[in-house]
PLY file of the C-alpha trace (Angstrom):
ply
format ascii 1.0
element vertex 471
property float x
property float y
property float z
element edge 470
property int vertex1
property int vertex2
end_header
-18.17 -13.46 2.76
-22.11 -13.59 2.05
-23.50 -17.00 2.42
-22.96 -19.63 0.09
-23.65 -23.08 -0.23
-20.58 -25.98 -0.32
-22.74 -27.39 -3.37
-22.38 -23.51 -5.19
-19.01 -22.68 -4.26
-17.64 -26.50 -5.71
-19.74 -25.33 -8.49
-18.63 -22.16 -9.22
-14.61 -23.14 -8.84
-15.30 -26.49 -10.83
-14.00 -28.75 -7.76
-15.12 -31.64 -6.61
-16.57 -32.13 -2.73
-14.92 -35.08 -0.77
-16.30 -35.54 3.21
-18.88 -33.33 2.91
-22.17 -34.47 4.48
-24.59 -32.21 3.79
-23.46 -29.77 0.25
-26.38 -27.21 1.20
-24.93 -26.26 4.47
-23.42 -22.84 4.32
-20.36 -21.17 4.55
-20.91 -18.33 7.09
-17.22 -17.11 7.77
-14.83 -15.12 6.12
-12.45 -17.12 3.65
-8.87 -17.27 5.38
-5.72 -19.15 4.39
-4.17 -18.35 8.28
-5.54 -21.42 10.01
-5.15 -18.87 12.83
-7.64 -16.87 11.32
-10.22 -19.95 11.39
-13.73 -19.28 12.65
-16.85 -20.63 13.04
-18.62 -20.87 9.50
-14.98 -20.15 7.78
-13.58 -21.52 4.45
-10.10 -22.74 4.94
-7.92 -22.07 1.44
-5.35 -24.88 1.39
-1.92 -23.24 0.00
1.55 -25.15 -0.64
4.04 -22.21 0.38
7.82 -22.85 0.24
7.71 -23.87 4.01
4.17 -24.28 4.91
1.89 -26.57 3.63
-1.79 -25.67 4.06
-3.19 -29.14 3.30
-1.22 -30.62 6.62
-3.93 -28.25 9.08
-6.78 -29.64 7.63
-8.35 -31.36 10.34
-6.90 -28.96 12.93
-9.09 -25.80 10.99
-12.58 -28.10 10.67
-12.23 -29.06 14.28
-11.90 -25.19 14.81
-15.20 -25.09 13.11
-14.36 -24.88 9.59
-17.00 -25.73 7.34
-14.51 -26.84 4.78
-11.63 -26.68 3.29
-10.31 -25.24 -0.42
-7.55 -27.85 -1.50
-5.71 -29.02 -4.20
-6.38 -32.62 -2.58
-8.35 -34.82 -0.65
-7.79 -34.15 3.17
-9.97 -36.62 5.28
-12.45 -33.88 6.27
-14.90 -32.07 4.26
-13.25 -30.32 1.19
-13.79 -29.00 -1.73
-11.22 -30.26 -3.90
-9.69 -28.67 -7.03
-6.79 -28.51 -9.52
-5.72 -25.07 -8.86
-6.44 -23.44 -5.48
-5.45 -19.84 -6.60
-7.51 -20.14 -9.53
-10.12 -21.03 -7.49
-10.31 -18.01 -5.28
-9.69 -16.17 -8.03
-13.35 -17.50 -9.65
-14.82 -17.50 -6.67
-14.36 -13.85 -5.93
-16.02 -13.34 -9.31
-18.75 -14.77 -8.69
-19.13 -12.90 -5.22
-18.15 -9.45 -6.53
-21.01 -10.02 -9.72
-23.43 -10.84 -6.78
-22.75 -8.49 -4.46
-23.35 -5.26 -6.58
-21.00 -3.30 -4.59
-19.28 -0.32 -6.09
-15.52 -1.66 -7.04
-12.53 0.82 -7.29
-9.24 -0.24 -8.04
-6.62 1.53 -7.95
-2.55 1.41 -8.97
0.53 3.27 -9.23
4.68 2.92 -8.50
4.54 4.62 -4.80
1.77 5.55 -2.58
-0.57 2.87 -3.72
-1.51 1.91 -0.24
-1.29 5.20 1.76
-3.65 6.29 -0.95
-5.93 3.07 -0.60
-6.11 4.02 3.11
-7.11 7.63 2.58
-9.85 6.61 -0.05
-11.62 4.06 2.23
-11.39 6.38 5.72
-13.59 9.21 3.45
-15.55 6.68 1.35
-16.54 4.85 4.69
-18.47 8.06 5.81
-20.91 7.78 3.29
-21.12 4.03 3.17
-20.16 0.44 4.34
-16.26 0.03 3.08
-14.25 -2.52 2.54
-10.45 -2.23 1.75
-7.54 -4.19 1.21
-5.65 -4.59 4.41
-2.24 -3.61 4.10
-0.33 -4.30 1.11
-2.48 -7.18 -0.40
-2.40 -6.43 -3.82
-1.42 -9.87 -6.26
-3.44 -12.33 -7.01
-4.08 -14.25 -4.12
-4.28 -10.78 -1.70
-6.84 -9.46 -3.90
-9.48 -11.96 -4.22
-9.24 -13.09 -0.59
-9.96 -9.29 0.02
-12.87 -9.02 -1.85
-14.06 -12.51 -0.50
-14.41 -10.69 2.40
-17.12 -8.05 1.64
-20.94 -8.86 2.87
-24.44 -7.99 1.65
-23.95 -4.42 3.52
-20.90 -3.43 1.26
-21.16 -1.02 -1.00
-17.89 0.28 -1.77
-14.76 -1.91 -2.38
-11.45 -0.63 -2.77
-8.77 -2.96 -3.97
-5.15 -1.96 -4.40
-3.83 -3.75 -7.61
-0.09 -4.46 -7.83
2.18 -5.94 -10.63
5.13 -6.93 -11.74
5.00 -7.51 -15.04
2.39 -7.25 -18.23
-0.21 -8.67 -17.87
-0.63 -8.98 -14.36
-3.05 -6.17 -13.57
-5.22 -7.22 -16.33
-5.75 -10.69 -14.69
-6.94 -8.80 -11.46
-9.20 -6.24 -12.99
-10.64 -9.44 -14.63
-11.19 -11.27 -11.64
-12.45 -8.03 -9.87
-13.87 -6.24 -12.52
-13.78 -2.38 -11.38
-16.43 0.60 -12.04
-13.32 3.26 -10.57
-9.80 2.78 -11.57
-7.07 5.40 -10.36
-3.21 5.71 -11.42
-1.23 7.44 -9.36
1.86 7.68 -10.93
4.48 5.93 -12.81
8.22 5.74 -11.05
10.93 3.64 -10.82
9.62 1.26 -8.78
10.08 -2.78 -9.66
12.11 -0.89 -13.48
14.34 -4.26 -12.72
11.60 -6.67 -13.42
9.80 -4.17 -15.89
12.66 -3.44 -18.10
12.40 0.28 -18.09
9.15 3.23 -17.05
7.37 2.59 -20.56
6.70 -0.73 -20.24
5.34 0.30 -16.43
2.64 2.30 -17.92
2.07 0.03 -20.68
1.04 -2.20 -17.01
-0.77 0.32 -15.29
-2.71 1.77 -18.05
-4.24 -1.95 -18.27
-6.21 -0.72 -15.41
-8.00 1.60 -17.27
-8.62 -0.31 -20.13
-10.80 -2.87 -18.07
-12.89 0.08 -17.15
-16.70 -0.32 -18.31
-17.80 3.08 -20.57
-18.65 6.63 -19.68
-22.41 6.00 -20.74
-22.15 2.52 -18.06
-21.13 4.51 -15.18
-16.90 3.78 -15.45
-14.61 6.23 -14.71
-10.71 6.49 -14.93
-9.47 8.71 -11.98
-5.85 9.74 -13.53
-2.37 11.92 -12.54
-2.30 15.25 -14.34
1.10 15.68 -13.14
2.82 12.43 -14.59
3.25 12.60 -18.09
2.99 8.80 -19.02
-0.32 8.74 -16.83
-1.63 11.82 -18.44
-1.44 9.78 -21.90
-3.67 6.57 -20.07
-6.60 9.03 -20.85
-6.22 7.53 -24.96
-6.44 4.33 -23.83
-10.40 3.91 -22.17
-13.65 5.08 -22.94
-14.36 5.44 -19.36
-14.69 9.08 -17.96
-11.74 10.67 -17.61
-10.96 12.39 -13.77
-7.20 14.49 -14.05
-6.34 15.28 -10.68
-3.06 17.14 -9.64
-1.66 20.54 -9.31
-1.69 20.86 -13.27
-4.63 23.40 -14.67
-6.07 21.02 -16.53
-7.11 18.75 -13.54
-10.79 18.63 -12.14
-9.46 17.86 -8.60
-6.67 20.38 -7.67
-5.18 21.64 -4.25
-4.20 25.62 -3.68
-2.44 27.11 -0.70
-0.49 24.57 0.22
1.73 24.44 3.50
3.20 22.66 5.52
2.86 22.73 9.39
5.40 23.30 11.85
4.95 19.45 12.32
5.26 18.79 8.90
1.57 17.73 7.99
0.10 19.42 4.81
-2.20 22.09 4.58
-4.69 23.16 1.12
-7.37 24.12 -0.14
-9.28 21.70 -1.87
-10.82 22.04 -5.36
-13.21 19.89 -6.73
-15.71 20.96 -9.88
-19.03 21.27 -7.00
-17.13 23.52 -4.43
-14.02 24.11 -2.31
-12.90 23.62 1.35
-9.88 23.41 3.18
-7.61 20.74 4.48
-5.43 19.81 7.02
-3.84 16.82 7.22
-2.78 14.51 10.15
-0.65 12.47 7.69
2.98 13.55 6.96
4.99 15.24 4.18
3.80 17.39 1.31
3.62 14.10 -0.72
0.42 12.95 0.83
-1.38 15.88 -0.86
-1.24 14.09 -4.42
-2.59 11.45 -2.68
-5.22 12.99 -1.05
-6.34 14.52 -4.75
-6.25 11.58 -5.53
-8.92 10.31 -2.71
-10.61 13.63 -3.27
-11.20 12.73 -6.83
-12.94 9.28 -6.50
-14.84 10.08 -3.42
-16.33 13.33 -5.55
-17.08 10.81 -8.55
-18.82 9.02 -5.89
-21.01 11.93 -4.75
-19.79 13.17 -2.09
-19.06 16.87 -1.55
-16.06 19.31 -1.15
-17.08 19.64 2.51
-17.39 15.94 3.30
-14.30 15.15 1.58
-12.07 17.85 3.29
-13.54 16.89 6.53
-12.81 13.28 6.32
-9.25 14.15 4.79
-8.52 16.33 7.32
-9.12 13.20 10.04
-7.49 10.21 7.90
-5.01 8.89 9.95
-2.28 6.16 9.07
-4.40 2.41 8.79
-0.86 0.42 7.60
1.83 -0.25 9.53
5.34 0.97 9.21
4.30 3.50 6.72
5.62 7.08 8.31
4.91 5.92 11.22
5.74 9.12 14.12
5.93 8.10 17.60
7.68 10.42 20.06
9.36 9.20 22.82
9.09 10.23 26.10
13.06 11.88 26.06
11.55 14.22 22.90
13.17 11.72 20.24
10.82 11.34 17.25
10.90 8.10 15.47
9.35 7.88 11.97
9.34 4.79 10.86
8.88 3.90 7.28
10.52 0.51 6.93
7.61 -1.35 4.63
8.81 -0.37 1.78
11.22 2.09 -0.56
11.96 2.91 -3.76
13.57 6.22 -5.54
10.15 7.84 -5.12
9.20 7.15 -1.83
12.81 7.83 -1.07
12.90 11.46 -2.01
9.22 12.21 -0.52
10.27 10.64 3.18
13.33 12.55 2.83
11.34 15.83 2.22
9.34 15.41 5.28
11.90 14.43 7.68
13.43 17.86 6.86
10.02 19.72 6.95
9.53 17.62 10.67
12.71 18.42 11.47
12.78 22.15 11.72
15.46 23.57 14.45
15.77 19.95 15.80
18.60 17.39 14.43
17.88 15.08 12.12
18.46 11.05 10.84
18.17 9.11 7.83
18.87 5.59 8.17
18.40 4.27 4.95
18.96 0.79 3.52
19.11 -0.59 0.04
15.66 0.09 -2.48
15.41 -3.60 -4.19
14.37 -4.17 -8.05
16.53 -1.50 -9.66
18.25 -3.31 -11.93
20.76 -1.11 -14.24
19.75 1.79 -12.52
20.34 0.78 -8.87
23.36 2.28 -8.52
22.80 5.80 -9.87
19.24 5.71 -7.81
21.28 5.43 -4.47
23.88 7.20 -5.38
21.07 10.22 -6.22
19.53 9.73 -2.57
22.64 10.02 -0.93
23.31 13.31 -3.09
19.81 14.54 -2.06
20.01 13.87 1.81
23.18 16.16 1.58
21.09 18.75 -0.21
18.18 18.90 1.93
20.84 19.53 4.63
19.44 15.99 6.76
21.97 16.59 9.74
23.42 12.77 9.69
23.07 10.00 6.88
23.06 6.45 8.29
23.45 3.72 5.29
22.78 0.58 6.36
24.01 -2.94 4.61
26.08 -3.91 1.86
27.13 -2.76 -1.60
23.64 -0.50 -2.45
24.23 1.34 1.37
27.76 1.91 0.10
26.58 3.85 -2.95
24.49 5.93 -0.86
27.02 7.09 1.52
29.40 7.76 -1.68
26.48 9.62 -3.03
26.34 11.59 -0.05
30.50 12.00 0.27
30.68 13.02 -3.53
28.08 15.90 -2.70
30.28 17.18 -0.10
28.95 14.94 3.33
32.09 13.89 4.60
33.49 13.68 8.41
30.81 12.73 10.63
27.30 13.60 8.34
27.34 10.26 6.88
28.08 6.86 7.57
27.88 3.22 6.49
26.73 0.76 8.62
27.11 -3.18 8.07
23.53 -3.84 10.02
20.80 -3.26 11.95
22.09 -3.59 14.92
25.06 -1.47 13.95
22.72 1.40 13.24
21.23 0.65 16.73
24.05 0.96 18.63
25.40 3.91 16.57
22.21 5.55 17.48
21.58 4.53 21.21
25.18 6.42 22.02
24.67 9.30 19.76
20.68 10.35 20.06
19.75 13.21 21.63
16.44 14.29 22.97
14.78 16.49 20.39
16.05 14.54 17.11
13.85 12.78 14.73
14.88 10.04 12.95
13.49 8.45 10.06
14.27 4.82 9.02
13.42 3.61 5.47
14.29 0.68 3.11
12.92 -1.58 0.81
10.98 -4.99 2.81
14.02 -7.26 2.60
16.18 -5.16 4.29
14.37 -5.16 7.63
14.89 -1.92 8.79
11.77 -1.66 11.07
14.14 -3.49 13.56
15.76 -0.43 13.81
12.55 2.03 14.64
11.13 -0.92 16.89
14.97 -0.77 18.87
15.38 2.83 19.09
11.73 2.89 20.62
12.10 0.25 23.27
15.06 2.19 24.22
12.80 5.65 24.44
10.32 3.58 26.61
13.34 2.01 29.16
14.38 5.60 29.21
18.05 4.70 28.67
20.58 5.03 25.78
19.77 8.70 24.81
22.96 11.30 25.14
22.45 14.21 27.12
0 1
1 2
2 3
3 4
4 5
5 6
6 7
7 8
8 9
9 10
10 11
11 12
12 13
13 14
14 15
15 16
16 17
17 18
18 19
19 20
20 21
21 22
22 23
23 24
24 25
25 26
26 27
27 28
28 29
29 30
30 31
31 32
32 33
33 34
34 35
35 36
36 37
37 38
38 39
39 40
40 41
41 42
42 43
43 44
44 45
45 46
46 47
47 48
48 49
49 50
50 51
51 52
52 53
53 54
54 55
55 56
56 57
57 58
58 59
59 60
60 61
61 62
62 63
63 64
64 65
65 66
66 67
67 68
68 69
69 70
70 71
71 72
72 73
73 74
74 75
75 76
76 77
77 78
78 79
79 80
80 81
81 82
82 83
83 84
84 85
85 86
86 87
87 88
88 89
89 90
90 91
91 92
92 93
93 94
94 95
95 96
96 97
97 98
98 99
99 100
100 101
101 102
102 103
103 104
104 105
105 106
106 107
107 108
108 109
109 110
110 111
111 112
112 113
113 114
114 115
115 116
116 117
117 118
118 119
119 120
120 121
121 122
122 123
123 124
124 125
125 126
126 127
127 128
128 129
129 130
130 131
131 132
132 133
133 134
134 135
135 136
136 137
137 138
138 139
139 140
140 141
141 142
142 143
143 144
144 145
145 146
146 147
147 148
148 149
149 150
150 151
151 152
152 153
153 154
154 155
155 156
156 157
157 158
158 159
159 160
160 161
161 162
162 163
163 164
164 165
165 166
166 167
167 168
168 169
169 170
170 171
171 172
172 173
173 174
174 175
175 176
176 177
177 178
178 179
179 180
180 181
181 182
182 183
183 184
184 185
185 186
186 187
187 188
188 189
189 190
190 191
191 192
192 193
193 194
194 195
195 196
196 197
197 198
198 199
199 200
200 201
201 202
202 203
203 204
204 205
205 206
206 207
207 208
208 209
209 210
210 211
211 212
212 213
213 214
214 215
215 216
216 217
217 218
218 219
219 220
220 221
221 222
222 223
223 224
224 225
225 226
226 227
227 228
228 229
229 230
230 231
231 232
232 233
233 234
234 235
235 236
236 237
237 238
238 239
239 240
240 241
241 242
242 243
243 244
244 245
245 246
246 247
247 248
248 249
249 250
250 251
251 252
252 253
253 254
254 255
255 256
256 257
257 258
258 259
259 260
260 261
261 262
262 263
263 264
264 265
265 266
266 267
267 268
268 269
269 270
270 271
271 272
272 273
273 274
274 275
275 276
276 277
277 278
278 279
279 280
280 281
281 282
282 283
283 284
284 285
285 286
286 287
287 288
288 289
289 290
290 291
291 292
292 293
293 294
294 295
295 296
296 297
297 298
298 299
299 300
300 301
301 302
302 303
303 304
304 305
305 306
306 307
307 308
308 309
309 310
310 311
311 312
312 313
313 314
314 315
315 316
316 317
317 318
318 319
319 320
320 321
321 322
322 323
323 324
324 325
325 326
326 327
327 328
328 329
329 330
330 331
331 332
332 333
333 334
334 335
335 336
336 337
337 338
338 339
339 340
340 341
341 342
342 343
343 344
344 345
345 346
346 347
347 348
348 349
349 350
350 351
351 352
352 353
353 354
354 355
355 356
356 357
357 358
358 359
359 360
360 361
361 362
362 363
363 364
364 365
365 366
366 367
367 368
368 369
369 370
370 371
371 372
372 373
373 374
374 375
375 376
376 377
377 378
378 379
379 380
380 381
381 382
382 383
383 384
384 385
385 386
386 387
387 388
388 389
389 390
390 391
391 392
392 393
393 394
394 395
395 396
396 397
397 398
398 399
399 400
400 401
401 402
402 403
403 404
404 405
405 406
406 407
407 408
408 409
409 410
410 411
411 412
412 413
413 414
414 415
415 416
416 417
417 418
418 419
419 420
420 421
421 422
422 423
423 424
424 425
425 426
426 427
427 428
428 429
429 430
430 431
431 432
432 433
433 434
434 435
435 436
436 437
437 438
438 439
439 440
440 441
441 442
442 443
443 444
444 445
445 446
446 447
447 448
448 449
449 450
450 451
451 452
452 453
453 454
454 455
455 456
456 457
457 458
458 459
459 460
460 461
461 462
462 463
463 464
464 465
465 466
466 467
467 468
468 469
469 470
């Protein structure tokens, strides 16, 4: 974080200091809530989880060299003490972001949020200091703490903004107010908690309402192929961006392929020039999201060239997200256990078959959460398509939502041996270890909850002991 005074920050978050010796001494550190994560110079945000009580590591963190704590009481070291920590950081990052100057782009969407996030700061980061939200951070304590943690030198910040209901994305572009904002897409993703896909882009399209206007430099970065994102161009008087394979967007990709290994291949198109693209990503479904990068960086200023370059050497930056390791027998794991919903579904579907060309191939798949009324037809659909796409054996793992996708797959006409439903992970493991053989790939996918990456992490510590592959 840049420096700031104890005396500022209790001044800017309305808290009180308690212990605190000297209020003009500095906090030099980043701002953590991990006491792990503790440094020299650090501010330690105080947190009451369900199981974890940040308050009870106060004194560990200031003996660590804290130089005080954010809490929601007095601790017996120095502290800045306040009624509502998350409000707090929230207020504080602000205050930082309004200081620092930094070019803010925030970005949304029902799948590929943080893939694209990735891409965007890996080309943005050639031009300029970059920071990015690490992983999946995206709600309202991810966010802030994130942009807490840009300095003086940072000139771009790229913030991935989740939500699960009205309202929510509003409250972060308010907290983090952004110059850029980009929607992806609007899916299925979360429809349980939203209530069906209008009321998600009534959410996402608050994004681009927060945006500043054309004539003040803001500019709305937006999906020419999604319908309901299309129609977010009504809704700001920032510059509108379309980017997609429609004719009507400004950012657009030609010629594409896919390589033997299944990474794509295009031509980019922006409005100053054209070059080509090949990505080290896989599945045809990172191109959108590449556009998507394309767009913003080109808003930015940088060029056709630049852009393709820095596309073209993007790698992966969060875990667990098509993941491709390759074990020494020749058995490819791709492991994309973070996260799933129908969307994400379908697109790592369509790359393990574009991977998997002459070689067998796996889908172990486990339930996608927050469906509500639709969850059944959803798996049942995914089943259906992993029989289509002629994916050599279906492995559904779990209870009742693994059982529609194996009936999925049976009603489209997988039945003997091409599908099969597992009651765990370390069913799937063992069904794997004594049927694998070198050359297959294997992708593993389902929603957070589920676990699944227990699977990919299994299947390679097999590879690596070099036992528990058929031959």
């Amino acid at each position: 974080m840049i420096a700031l005074s104890l005396a500022e920050i209790a001044a800017v978050v309305g808290g009180q200091t308690h212990d605190i010796p000297d209020p003009s001494a500095q906090v030099t550190g980043p701002v953590v809530r991990d006491s792990r994560d503790v440094v020299p110079g650090a501010l330690f945000v105080a947190f009451v989880g369900e199981r974890v009580d940040g308050h009870d590591y106060a004194a560990q963190v200031v003996e660590a060299g804290a130089a005080a704590v954010l809490a929601a009481r007095p601790v017996g070291v120095p502290a800045i003490v306040v009624d509502d920590v998350q409000a707090a950081i929230g207020a504080l990052a602000r205050h930082v972001v309004h200081k620092l100057g930094a070019t803010l782009v925030a970005l949304t969407g029902s799948a590929g949020k943080t893939s694209t996030k990735d891409l965007i700061a890996q080309v943005l980061r050639r031009k300029a200091p970059t920071v990015f939200t690490p992983g999946s951070l995206n709600n309202e304590i991810g966010l802030p703490l994130t942009a807490l943690s840009a300095t003086e030198e940072t000139k771009f910040l790229v913030l991935e903004m989740g939500a699960r209901g009205i309202g929510h994305i509003r409250y972060l572009a308010d907290l983090t107010p952004p110059k850029i904002g980009l929607v992806l897409n609007v899916g299925t993703a979360h429809i349980g908690e939203f209530g069906g896909r209008e009321q998600i882009a009534q959410a996402k399209g608050e994004l681009v309402e927060s945006l500043p206007a054309a004539d003040e430099g803001g500019a709305a970065i937006l999906n020419a192929d999604d319908p309901l994102v299309r129609a977010m161009a009504s809704r700001t008087k920032a510059k509108v961006v379309f980017f997609g394979e429609s004719g009507e967007a400004d950012v657009q990709a030609e010629n594409v392929r896919l390589t033997d290994s299944g990474q794509p291949s295009f031509s980019l198109h922006t409005p100053s020039g054209c070059s080509d693209v090949t990505m080290r990503l896989y599945g045809e479904h990172h191109v959108s999201n590449a556009l998507a990068a394309a767009a913003v960086a080109h808003e930015l200023g940088m060029s056709a060239e630049e852009i393709a370059t820095a596309l073209s050497e993007a790698g992966s930056l969060s875990r667990w997200r098509m993941e491709v390791t390759e074990r020494p027998d020749g058995v490819t794991i791709v492991n994309d256990a973070y996260n799933a919903n129908p969307e994400s579904m379908r697109a790592a579907l369509r790359a393990l078959v574009a991977m998997g060309k002459g070689r067998r191939t796996w889908a172990v798949l486990g339930k996608m959460a927050e469906l509500g009324d639709e969850a059944l037809a959803e798996h049942d659909a995914v089943g259906r398509l992993a029989v289509r796409l002629n994916v050599g054996k279906l492995v559904a793992v779990g209870g009742r939502e693994a059982a529609w996708l194996q009936l999925g797959a049976y009603n489209e006409g997988s039945w003997g041996e091409e599908s099969v439903h597992v009651s765990d992970a370390q069913a799937a493991v063992d069904l794997l270890r004594s049927e694998l053989r070198p050359g297959d790939v294997v992708l593993v996918k389902a929603s957070r909850s589920v676990g699944l990456e227990s699977v990919a992490q299994a299947l390679l510590a097999t590879g690596a002991e070099g036992e528990g592959v058929a031959r």
